[in-house]
C-alpha angles and dihedrals in degrees: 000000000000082000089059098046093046095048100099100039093107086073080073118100130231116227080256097066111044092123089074132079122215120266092057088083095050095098084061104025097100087055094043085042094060092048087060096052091048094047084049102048089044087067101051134057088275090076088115090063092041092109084063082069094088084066100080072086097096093071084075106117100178084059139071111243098217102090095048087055107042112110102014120125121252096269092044092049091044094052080056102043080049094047097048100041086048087055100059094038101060091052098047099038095050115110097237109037092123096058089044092060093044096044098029123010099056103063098035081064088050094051089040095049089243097117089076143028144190125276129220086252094062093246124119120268125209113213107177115017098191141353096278091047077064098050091038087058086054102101089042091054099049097042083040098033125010098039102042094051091047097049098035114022098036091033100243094282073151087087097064082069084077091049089044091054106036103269103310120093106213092187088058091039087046090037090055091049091058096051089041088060101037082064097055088042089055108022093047094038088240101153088154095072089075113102127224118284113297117237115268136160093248098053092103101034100086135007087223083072090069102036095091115165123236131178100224135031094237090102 
């Protein structure tokens, strides 16, 4: 439990670094992150357990979980496939996830460089042109990406949510309607159906939250 609250502290900025926002620590925060959750354990009566910080890891999309795994003993495989499944599923499965990659998460990842990468060839590659373009990867990222890694990599402990409720998994079911409606957003060209902005924490920080791009003035 304390793993999965502390897993996004290393969005949290040093007094040396208050010229910063936010997202521009996103490449490092699991890492950071994890340095939190260590320093932390170490003062209280968890000390024992400090050295299960580093698996706030396997939150890492952008790595394989393997490695990070390899090793551990069952309890302490079991705490990362949790962490990393939880991870996934709270973002997928929220009501309002699309509207928080539209209004939010695109331009954290331009602030934060992730809207691009570099080629083999050395030359700067865009990934997401636009908000839409976000929303629109959606369904890639979750059949290339989300799914893959929860059924694979953290094998699958995302099926004892059924047991837990009943039978019925509410974060799936959530997590179907999103890319249901993802479909008839981008298929149908019904960007109206996007709701306003969702509230978050960083709404106010920075007027580069709210400058997200579109390619039409219908929304």
């Amino acid at each position: 439990m304390l793993l999965a609250l502390l897993h996004d502290t290393g969005f949290l900025r040093t007094t040396t670094e208050a010229s910063l926002h936010g997202p521009q620590l996103a490449a490092a925060h699991e890492s950071r992150s994890a340095a939190v959750a260590a320093d932390y354990l170490r003062s209280t009566a968890l000390a024992p357990h400090a050295q299960l910080a580093s698996l706030i890891l396997a939150t890492r999309v952008a790595a394989a979980p393997g490695s990070l795994l390899v090793g551990r003993d069952d309890a302490a495989i079991a705490i990362g496939r949790m962490l990393g499944s939880a991870d996934l599923l709270c973002q997928m499965a929220d009501r309002r996830y699309l509207e928080r990659c539209y209004h939010h998460l695109y331009p954290e990842l331009v602030i934060g460089g992730g809207d691009r990468c570099v080629a083999a060839d050395g030359r700067q590659k865009i990934l997401f042109c636009d908000a839409r373009d976000l929303v629109a990867h959606t369904p890639g990222f979750y059949a290339n990406v989300a799914r893959p890694r929860l059924e694979m990599d953290f094998g699958n402990v995302a099926r004892y949510l059924a047991a837990h409720f009943g039978g019925d998994d509410p974060y799936a079911r959530s997590t179907r309607d999103n890319l249901e409606r993802c479909a008839t957003i981008v298929g149908d060209d019904r960007w109206d159906l996007l709701d306003g902005p969702p509230m978050t924490t960083t709404r106010e920080l920075d007027p580069r939250y709210g400058a997200v791009p579109s390619s039409s003035g219908r929304h």
